[in-house]
C-alpha positions in Angstrom: 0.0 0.0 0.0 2.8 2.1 0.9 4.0 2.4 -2.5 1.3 3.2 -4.1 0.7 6.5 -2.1 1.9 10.1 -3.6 4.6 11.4 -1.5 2.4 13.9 0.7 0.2 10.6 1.5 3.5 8.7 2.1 4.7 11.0 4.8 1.5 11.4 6.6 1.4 7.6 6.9 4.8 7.2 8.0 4.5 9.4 11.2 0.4 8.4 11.6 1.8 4.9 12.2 4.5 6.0 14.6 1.8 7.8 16.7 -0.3 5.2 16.6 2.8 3.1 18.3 2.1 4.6 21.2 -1.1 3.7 21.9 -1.7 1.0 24.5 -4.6 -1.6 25.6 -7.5 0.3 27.2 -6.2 3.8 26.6 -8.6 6.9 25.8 -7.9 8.4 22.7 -8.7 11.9 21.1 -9.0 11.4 17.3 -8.2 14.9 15.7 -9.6 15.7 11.9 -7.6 16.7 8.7 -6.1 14.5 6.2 -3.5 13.6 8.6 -5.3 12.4 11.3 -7.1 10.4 8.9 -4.3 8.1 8.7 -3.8 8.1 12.0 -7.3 6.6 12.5 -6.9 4.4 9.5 -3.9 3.3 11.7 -5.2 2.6 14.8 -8.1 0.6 13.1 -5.6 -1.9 11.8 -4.2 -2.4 15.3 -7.9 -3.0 16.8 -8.2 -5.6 14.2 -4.9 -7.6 14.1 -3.9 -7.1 17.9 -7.2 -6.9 19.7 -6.2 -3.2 21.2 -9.4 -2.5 23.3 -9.5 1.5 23.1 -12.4 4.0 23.5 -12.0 7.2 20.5 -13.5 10.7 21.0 -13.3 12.1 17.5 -13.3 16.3 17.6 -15.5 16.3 14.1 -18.5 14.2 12.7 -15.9 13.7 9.5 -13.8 11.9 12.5 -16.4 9.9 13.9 -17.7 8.8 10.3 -14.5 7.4 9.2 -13.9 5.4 13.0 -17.4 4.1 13.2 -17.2 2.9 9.3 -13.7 1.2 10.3 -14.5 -0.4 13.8 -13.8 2.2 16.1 -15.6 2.5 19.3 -16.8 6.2 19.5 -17.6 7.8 22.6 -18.0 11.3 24.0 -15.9 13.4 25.7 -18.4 13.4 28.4 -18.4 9.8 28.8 -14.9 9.3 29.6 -14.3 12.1 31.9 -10.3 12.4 30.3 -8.1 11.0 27.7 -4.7 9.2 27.5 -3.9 10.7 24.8 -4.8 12.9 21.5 -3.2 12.2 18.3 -4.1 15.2 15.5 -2.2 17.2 12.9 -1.7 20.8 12.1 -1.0 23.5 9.7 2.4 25.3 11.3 4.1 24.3 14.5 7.1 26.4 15.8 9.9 25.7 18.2 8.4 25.4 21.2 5.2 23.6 19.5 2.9 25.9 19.6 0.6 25.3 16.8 -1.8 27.0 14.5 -4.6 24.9 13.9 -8.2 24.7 12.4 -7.3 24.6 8.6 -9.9 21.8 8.4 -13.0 23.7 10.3 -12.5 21.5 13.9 -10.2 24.2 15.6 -13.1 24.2 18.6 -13.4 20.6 19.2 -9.9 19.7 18.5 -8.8 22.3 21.7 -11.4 20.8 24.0 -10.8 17.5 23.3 -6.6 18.4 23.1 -7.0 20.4 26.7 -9.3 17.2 28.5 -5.9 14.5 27.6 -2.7 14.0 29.6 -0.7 14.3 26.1 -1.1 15.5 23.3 1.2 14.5 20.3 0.7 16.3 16.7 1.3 14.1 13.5 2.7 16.1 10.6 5.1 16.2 7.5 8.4 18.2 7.7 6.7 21.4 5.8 4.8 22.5 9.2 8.1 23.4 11.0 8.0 27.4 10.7 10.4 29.5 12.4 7.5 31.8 13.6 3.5 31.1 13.7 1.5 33.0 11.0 2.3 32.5 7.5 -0.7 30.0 7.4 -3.8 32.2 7.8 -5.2 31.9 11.5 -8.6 30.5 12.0 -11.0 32.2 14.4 -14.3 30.9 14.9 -17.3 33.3 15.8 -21.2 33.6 16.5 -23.1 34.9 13.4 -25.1 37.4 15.3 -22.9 40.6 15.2 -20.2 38.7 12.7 -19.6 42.5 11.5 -18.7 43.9 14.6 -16.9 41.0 15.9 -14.2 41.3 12.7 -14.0 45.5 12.6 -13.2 44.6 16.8 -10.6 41.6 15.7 -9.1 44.2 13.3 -8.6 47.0 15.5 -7.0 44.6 18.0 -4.5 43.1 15.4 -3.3 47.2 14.4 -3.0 47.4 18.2 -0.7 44.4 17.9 1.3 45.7 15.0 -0.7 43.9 12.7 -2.8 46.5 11.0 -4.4 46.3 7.5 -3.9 43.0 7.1 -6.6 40.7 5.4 -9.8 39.0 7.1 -11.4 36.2 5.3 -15.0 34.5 5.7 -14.1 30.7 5.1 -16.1 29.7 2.7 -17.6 26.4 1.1 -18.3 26.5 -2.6 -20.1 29.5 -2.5 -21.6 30.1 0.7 -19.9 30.4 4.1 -18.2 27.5 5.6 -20.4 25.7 8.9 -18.5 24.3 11.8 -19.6 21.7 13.5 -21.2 23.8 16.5 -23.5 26.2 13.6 -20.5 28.8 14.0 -18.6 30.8 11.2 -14.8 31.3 10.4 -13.0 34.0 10.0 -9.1 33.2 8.5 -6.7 36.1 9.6 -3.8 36.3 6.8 -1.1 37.8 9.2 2.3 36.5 8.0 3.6 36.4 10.7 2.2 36.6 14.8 4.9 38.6 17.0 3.6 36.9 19.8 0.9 34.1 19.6 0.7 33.6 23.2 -0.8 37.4 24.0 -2.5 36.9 20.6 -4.5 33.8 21.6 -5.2 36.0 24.8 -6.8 38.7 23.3 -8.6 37.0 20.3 -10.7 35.2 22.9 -12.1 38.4 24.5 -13.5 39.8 21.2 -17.5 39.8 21.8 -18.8 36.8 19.3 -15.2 35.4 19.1 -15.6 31.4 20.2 -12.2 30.1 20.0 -9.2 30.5 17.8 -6.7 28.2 16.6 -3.6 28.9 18.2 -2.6 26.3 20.3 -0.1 27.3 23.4 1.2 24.8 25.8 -0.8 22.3 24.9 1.0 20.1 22.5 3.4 18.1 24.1 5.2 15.9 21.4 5.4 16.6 17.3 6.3 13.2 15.2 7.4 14.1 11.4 7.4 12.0 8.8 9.0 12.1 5.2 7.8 10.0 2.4 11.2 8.2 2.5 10.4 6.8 5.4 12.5 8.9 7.8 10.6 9.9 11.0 11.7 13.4 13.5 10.7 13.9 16.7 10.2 17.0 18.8 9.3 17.7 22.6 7.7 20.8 24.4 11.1 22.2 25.8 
């Protein structure tokens, strides 16, 4: 199978399967969304079957739950295991001290509850998302319709008080109407280049009236597994 992948595929394989090493009898897993974490679960199903691995998945999207329910998975709630062993997702940049941007696929709000409710969380990705600083992929935030207007004119007056003035705020769309997450929300994507300081960012976004959550990710990833499509894997731990 392996071989028959295209090289993008190849190294989200290679370090879904490492993650997926990790995982021990009766854990609690968090299943993240995107194309890498699709892997991952794709992964983990093919333990369940050949070893018998008894484990217990809280996906963070319905696309999530879908695929583990169509290949075997038990899927549970958050709410019904109280906490999780661990959460294996991807995600669109990662820095030095992995902290992430996330929500490229539309589950940034699910993917940090689910993330913040496990004892480690460990980030699947290919070598492209190492960035030197956060930002060049455009930062998700997700908001309430009702005053969507005034929520972005108050996220863009916070950004030019953060050095980050005039710079371009998207509706995410879908085809051609605005994108839905999971929860009935919208997303904005905020093309910054680059974030200064995502830590005070991810602060400050989430006091914006109608903002819901945003999809930087600080101090809460713990490990970050790379893999290439020849096979080479790259490890990296929270300092």
């Amino acid at each position: 199978m392996f071989a028959d992948l295209s090289p993008a595929d190849q190294a989200k394989y290679v370090a879904a399967k490492r993650a997926v090493e990790l995982v021990e009898d009766g854990m609690k897993l968090g299943l993240g969304t995107g194309s890498t974490a699709a892997w991952m679960v794709r992964c983990l199903a093919e333990r369940v079957k050949t070893e018998g691995l008894r484990i217990q998945g809280v996906p963070t999207s319905t696309r999530t739950a879908d695929l583990a329910r169509d290949l075997g998975l038990e899927v549970v709630t958050l709410d019904q295991t109280g906490h999780l062993d661990i959460t294996i997702d991807g995600t669109d940049e990662f820095d030095s001290v992995l902290s992430l941007i996330k929500g490229g696929g539309g589950a940034l709000l699910q993917e940090k509850i689910v993330a913040s409710a496990s004892d480690q969380m460990i980030v699947i990705a290919d070598f492209d998302k190492h960035v030197p600083q956060l930002g060049k992929f455009p930062l998700p935030v997700e908001v309430l319709g009702f005053g969507l207007a005034s929520s972005r004119d108050h996220i863009a007056r916070l950004l030019a008080d953060h050095g980050l003035a005039g710079r371009d705020i998207t509706m995410r769309m879908q085809d051609d109407t605005p994108f839905v997450t999971d929860e009935g929300n919208f997303i904005l994507d905020l093309h910054l280049e680059h974030i200064p300081d995502a830590p005070a960012l991810a602060i400050v976004l989430n006091q914006v009236p109608g903002v819901v959550e945003n999809g930087l990710f600080i101090n809460i990833c713990d490990r970050v597994i790379l893999g290439a499509s020849d096979g080479r894997i790259e490890e990296h731990l929270r300092p």
